[in-house]
C-alpha positions in Angstrom: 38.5 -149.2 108.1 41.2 -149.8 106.1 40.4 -153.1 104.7 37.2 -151.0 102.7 36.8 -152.5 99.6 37.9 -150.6 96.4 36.4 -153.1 93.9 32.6 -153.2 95.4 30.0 -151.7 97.8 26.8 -152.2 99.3 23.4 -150.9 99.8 20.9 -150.0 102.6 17.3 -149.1 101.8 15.6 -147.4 104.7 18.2 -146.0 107.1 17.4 -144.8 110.5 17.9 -145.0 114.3 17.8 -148.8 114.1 18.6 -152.0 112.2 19.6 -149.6 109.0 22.0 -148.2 110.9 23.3 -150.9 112.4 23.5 -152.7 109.0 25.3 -149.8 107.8 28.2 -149.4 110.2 29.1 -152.9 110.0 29.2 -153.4 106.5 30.8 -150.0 105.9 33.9 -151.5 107.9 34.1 -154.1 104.5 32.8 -151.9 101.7 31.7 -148.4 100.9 27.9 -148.0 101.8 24.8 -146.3 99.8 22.2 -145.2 102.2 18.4 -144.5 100.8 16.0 -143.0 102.6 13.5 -141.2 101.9 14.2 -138.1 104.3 17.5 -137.0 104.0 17.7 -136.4 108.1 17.4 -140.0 108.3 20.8 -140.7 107.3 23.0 -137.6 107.2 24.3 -138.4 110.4 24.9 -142.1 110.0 27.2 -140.7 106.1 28.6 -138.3 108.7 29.2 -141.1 111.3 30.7 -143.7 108.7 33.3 -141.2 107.6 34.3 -140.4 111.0 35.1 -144.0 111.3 37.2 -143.8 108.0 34.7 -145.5 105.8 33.1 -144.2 102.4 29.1 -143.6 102.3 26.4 -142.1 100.5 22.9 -140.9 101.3 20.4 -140.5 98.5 17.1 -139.5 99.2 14.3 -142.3 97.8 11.1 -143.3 97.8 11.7 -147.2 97.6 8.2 -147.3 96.4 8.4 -145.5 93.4 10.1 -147.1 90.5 11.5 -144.0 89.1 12.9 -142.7 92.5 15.0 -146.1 92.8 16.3 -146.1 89.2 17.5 -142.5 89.7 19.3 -143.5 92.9 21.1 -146.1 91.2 22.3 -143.8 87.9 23.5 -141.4 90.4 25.3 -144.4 92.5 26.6 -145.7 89.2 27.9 -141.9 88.4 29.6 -142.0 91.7 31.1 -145.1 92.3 31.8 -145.9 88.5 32.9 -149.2 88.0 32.2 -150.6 91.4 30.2 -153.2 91.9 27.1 -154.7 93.9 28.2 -157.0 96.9 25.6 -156.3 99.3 21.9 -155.0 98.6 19.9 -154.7 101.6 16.7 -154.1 101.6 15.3 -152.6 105.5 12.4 -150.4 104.2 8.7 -150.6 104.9 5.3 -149.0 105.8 2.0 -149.2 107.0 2.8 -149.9 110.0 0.1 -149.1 112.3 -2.3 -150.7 115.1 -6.0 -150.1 113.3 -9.6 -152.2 113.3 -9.8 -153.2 109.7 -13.3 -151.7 109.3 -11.4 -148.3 110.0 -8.3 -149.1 107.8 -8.7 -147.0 104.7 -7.9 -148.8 101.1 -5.4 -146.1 101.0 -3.6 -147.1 103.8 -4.2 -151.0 103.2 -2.8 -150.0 99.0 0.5 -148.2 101.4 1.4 -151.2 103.2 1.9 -153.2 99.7 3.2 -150.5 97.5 5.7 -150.0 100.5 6.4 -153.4 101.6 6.0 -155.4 98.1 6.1 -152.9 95.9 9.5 -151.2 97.3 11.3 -155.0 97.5 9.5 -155.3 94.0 11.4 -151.7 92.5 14.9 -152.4 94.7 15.6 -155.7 94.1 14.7 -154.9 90.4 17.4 -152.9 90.2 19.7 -154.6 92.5 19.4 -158.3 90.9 21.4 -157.4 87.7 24.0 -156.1 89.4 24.4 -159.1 92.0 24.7 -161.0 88.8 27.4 -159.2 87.5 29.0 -159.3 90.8 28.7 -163.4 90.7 30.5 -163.8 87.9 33.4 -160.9 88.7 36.9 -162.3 88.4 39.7 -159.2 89.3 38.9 -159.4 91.5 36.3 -162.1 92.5 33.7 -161.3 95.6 34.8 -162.3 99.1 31.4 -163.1 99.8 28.7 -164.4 97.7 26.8 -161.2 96.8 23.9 -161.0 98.6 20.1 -159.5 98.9 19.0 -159.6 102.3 15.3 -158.7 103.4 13.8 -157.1 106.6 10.7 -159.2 107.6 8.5 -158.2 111.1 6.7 -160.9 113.1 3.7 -159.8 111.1 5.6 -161.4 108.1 4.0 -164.7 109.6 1.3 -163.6 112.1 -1.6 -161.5 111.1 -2.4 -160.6 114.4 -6.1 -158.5 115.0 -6.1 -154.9 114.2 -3.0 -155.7 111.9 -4.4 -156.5 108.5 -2.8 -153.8 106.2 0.6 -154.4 107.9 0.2 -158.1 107.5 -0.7 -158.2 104.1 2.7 -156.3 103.1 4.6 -158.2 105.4 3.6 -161.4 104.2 3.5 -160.4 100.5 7.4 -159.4 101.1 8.1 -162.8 102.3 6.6 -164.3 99.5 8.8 -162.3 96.8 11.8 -162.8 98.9 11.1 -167.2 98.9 10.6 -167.1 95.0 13.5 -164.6 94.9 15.7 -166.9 96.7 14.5 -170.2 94.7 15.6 -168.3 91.6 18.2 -166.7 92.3 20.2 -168.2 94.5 21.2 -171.3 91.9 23.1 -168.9 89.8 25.1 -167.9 92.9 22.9 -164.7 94.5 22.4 -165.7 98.6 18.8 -163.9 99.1 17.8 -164.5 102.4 14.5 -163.4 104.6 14.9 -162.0 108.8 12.1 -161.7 111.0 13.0 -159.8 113.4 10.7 -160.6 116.0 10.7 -158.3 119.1 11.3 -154.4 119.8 14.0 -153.2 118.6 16.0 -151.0 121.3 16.2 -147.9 119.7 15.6 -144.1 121.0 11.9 -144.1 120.4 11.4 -147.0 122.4 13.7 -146.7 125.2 10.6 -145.8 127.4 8.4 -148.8 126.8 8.3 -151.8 128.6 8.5 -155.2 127.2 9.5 -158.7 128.7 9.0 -157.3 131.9 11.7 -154.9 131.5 14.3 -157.9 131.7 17.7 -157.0 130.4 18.2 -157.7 127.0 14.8 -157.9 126.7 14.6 -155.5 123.3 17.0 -156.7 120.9 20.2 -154.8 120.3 20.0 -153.5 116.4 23.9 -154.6 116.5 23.7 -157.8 117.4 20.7 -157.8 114.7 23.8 -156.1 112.3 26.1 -159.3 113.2 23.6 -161.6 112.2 23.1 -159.6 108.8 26.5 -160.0 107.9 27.0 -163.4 109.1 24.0 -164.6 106.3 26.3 -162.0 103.6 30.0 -164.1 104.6 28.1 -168.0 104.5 29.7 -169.9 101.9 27.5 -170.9 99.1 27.3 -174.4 100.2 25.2 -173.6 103.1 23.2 -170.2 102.8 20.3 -169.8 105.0 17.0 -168.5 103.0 15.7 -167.7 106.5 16.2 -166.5 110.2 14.5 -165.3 113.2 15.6 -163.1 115.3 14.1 -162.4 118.9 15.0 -161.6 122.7 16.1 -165.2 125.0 12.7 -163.6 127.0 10.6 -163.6 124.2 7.7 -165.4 123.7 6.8 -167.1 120.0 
């Protein structure tokens, strides 16, 4: 990794086995990474893995959710990477997920799904926005890319399928924030993009379940959905993409 960046770096809210990652390793081979999660187990390996590989990273444990959680990560990001700045925010977090009858979903769990789908695009892109605008405007040296805020959706981001109401509700609310996001941001030069990844993701927890029939390539590969990530980062400004879906050749939609 020895074309890392020493001028800027990017983020990754909600790290894990999966698309975090993913996302992670491949933009660690252009910048140094931040990791949050809110467990540190979720990404001590993957900090471990990146600077195996030769890259920089960072875990910080954070609740995206909470306001105060997010702005502490970011002092302690500015403390350690100084005068760095913003290329990349990616926002991969979420909750609430969960298969229920709405008559049995709680107001506590339905209150979850938006304080930790809206709410936690709401507190990281807060903090993330400014510093994409600075990045916009940086001139020694300027960005390769545009900078860039890029948002995990779910099919449920435009499906509220039965017994899915409380996962729905954030899903769609995030897509929402991420459209008006886009509309204002992107004419001053910040590429904010939505992906609904639509399909099981093949990660260890679902290695044993059988979709599509079992067909190869049937889940989708969390680094192929990495490629597509950074493909919507390195689009030049006359062409960004405010949306994509992602989903198995097998699956149906």
């Amino acid at each position: 990794m020895s074309t890392v960046s020493k001028s800027f770096y990017a983020i990754v809210a909600g790290v894990g086995a999966g698309t975090g990652r993913s996302v992670a390793l491949r933009f660690a081979k252009a910048y140094p990474v931040v990791l949050l999660a809110r467990n540190p187990s979720n990404y001590t390996d993957i900090v471990a893995e990146i600077k195996q590989q030769g890259g920089e990273a960072l875990g910080i444990s954070t609740d995206a959710s909470d306001a105060a959680s997010v702005a502490s990560a970011f002092e302690q990001i500015k403390k350690e990477f100084g005068d760095k700045k913003l290329a990349a925010a990616i926002f991969n977090a979420g909750a609430g997920f969960g298969i229920k009858p709405f008559l049995e979903t709680t107001a506590d769990e339905f209150n979850q799904s938006l304080s930790g789908n809206a709410g936690g695009l709401y507190n990281f892109a807060h903090a993330s926005l400014p510093q994409l605008l600075d990045s916009v405007d940086a001139t020694s040296p300027a960005p390769l890319h545009p900078p860039t805020l890029l948002v995990t959706g779910a099919t449920a981001s435009v499906r509220g399928s039965s017994r899915f109401a409380a996962f729905a509700a954030g899903k769609f609310a995030v897509r929402a924030l991420t459209q008006s996001l886009s509309r204002e941001f992107g004419p001053r030069g910040v590429h904010v993009a939505h992906i609904i990844v639509d399909g099981t993701i093949d990660i260890p927890r679902t290695k044993s379940r059988i979709v599509n029939d079992g067909k190869p390539d049937g889940k989708i590969d969390p680094d192929a959905i990495a490629d597509s990530y950074w493909h919507l980062h390195s689009q030049h400004r006359s062409s960004f993409t405010q949306e994509l879906d992602l989903r198995p050749y097998v699956e149906k939609f």
